[in-house]
C-alpha positions in Angstrom: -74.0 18.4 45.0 -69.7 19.0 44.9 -68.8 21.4 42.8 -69.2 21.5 39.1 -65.8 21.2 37.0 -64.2 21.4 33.7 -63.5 19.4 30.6 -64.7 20.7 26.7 -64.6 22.8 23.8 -66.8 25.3 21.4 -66.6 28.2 19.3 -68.7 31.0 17.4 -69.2 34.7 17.1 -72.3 36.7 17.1 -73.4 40.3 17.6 -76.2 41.7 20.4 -79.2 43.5 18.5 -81.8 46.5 19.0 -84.5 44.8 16.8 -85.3 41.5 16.4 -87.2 40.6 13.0 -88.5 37.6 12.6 -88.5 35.1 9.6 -90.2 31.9 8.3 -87.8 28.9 8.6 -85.9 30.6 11.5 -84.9 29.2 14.4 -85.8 30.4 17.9 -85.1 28.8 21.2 -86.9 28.1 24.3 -85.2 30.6 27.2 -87.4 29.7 30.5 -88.3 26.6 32.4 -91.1 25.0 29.8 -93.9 27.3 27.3 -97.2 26.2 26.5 -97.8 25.4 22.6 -101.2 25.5 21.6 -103.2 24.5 18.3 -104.7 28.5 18.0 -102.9 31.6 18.1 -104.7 32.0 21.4 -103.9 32.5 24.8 -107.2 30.9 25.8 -106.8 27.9 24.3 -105.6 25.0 26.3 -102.0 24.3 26.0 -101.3 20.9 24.0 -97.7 20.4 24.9 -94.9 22.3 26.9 -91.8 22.9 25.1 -89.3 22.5 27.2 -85.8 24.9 28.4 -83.2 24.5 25.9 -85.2 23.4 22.6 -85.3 24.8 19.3 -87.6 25.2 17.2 -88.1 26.0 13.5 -90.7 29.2 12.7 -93.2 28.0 9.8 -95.5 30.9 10.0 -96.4 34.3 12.4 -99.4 36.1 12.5 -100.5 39.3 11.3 -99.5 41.4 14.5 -96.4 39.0 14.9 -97.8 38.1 18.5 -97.5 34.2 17.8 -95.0 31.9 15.7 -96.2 28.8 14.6 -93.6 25.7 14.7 -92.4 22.4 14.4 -89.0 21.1 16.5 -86.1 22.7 15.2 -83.6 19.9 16.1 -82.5 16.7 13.2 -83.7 13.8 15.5 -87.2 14.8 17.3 -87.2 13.3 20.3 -89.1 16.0 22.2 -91.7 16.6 19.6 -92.3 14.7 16.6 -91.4 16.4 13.4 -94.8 16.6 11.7 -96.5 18.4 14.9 -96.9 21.7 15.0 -98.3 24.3 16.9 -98.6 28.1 18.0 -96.2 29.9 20.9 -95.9 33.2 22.1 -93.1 35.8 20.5 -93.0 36.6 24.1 -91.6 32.9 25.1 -88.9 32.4 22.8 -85.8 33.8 22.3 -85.1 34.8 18.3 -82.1 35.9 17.3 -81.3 39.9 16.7 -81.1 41.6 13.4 -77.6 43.4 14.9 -75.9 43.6 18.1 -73.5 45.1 19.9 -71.8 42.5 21.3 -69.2 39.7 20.1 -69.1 36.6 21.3 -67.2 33.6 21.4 -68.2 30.6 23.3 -66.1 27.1 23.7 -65.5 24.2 25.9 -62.1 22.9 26.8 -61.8 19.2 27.9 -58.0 19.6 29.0 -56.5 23.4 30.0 -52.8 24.2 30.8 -52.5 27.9 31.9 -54.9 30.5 32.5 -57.8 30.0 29.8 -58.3 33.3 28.9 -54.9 33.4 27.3 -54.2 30.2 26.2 -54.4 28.8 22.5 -57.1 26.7 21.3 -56.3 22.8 20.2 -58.2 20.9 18.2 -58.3 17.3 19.8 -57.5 15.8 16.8 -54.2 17.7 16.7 -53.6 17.2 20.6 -54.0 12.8 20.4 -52.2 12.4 16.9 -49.9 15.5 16.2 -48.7 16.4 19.6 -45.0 16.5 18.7 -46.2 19.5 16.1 -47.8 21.5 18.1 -46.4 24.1 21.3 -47.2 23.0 24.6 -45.1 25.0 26.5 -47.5 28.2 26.4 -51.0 28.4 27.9 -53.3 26.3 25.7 -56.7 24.3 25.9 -58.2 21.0 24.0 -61.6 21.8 22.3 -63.8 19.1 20.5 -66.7 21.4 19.6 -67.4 21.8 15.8 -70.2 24.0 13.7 -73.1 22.2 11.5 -71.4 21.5 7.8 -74.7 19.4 6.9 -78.5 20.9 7.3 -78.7 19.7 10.5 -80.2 22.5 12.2 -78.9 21.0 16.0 -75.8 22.4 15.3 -76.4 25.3 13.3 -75.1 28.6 14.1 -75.4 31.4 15.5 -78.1 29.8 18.1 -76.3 26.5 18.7 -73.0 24.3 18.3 -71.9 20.9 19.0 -69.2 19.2 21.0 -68.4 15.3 21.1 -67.0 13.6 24.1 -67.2 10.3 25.0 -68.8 8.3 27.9 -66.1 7.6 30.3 -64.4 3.9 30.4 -66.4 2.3 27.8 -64.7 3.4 24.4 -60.6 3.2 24.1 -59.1 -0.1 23.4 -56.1 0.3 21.7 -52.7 -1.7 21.3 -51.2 1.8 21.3 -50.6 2.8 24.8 -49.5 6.1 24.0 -52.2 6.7 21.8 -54.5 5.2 24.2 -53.6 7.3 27.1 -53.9 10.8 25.5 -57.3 9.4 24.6 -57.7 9.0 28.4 -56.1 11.6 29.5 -58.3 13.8 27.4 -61.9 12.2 27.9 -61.8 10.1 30.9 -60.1 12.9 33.3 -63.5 13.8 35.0 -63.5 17.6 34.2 -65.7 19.9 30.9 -65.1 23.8 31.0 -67.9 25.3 29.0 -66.5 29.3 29.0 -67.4 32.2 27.1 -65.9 35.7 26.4 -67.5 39.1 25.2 -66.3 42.1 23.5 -68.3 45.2 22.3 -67.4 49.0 21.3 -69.6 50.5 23.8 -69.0 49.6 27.7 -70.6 47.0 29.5 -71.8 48.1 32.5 -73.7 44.9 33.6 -74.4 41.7 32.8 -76.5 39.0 34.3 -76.1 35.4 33.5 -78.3 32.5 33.4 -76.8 29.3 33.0 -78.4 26.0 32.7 -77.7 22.1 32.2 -80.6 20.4 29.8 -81.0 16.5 29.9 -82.6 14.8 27.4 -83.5 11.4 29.5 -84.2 8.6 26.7 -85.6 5.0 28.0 -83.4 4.1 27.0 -80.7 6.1 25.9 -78.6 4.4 22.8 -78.1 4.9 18.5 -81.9 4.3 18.1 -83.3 5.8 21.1 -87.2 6.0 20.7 -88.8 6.4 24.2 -88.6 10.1 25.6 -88.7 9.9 28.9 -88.4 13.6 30.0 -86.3 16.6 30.5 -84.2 17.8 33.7 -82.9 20.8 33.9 -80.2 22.6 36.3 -79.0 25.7 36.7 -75.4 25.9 37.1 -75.3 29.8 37.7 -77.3 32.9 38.4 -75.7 36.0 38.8 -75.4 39.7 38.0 -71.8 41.1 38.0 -70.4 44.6 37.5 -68.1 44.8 34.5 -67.5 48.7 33.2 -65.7 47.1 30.9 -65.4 46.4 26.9 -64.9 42.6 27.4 -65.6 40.6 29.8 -64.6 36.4 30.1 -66.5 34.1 32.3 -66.1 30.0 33.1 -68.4 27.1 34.6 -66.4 24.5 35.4 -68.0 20.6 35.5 -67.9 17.7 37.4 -68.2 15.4 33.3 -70.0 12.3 35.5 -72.7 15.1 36.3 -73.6 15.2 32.5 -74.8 11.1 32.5 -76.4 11.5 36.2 -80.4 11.4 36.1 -83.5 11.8 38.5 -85.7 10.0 35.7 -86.6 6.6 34.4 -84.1 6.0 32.0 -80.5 7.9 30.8 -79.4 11.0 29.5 -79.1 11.0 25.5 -77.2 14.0 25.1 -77.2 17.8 26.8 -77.4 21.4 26.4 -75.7 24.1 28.3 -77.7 27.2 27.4 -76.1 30.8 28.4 -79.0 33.4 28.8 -76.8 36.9 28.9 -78.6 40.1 29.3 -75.9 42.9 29.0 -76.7 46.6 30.0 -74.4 49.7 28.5 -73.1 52.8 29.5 -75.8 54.3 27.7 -78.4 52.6 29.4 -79.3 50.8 26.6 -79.8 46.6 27.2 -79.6 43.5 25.0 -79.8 39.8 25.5 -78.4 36.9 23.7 -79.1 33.1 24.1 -76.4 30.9 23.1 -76.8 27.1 23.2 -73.7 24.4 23.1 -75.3 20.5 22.4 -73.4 18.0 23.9 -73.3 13.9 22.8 -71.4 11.0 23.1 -71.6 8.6 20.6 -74.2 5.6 21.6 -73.3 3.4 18.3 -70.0 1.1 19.1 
């Protein structure tokens, strides 16, 4: 497979926790490969469905010793799981989110960069295609088209997830405008989607190890009213442990864009996650994860 490249953007801010308190009607996410969900709170009984990397899910009760949630999907359109099943799954097999943390962190996608992205300012694409002459770009900046959930759609809610649009390369712009039309281009048709993030904390980070992963939702077919799930892929696009002795720390994972709509399975991709799995170590020994998740689509309805 070539190397992966960039093109996207995304922003939120959350903080690394010591305990981790779980709720009814909060979200959790799925952190490995697949998890078994069952009908008991049982480890014996046999599993009904596997929930697959990358999916959330919605916490609608936990037993006594807080050993098992109960759960339906935790995303608006169920293609995974249909929204009135529900079932047990391990505490163990999920990540929740912590009560506190130590850490910030802000995670984005730029779909066009000029400069080094660490530095550079963020641009809404809406102010990059229709208000270029307002804003500077002679400095280091970047295009993002990520947003956070402003209905009760819990795909995009934060502080587990955020969405970014794009759009499906050579089948949307059409426009008398040229100028118009080729910032369009230039922005979504020019093969690259940098999903980056960047920490900072008060105490110093002596290690981190990231997991990064591609989901694919495969629909048969994909489209506006997509009803057939076919099945999930998943890739990981990085496994590493790096060194940091530092208070903040910045990291990138450049994409190849025609990667996203590639797929081993009968059918197409309906949309995808990138899911960031950071387990951070401090100078004081002490260790913390966090699970981030940014949704990608394209809209299917033209």
């Amino acid at each position: 497979m070539k190397p992966l490249i960039p093109y996207l953007s995304i922003l939120f801010t959350v903080v690394i926790t010591e305990s981790s308190a779980i709720e009814k009607g909060q979200l959790v996410i799925v952190d490995r490969d697949s998890v078994a969900l069952r009908l008991d709170p049982n480890a014996s009984a046999t599993p009904s469905k596997y929930a697959m990397i990358g999916l959330q899910l919605r916490v609608l009760d936990i037993t006594h010793d807080g050993l098992w949630y109960k759960v339906k999907i935790g995303e608006q359109k169920g293609y995974q799981l249909r929204h009135e099943e529900e079932y047990w799954v391990r505490d163990s097999d999920v990540f929740k989110e912590p009560s506190s943390s130590r850490v910030n962190m802000t995670l984005d996608v730029s779909i066009l960069q000029q400069g080094d992205l660490a530095k550079a300012n963020r641009i809404s694409h809406h102010d990059y295609i229709h208000k270029q002459t307002q804003i500077n770009l002679a400095d280091p900046y970047y295009v993002a088209c990520t947003y956070k959930s402003i209905s009760p759609d819990p795909t995009c809610s934060p502080p587990l997830s955020i969405c970014a649009q794009i759009f499906k390369p050579k089948e949307y712009f059409r426009y008398d405008n040229l100028e118009l039309a080729s910032r369009y281009e230039g922005l979504f048709e020019n093969g690259m989607i940098t999903p980056f993030y960047s920490v900072t904390s008060k105490h110093r980070i002596t290690m981190l190890s990231e997991r990064i992963v591609l989901v694919k939702v495969i629909m048969r077919p994909p489209g506006c009213y997509a009803e057939r799930y076919s099945g999930t892929e998943f890739y990981t696009l990085r496994t590493r442990t790096v060194m940091v002795n530092e208070k903040d720390y910045f990291s990138t994972i450049p994409v190849e864009t025609a990667h996203l709509f590639e797929s081993r399975l009968r059918g197409g991709v309906q949309n995808v996650y990138f899911l960031f799995v950071l387990h951070f170590t401090f100078d004081d020994d002490t260790q913390e994860t966090l699970v981030r998740r940014i949704v990608v689509w394209w809209p299917m309805c033209l």
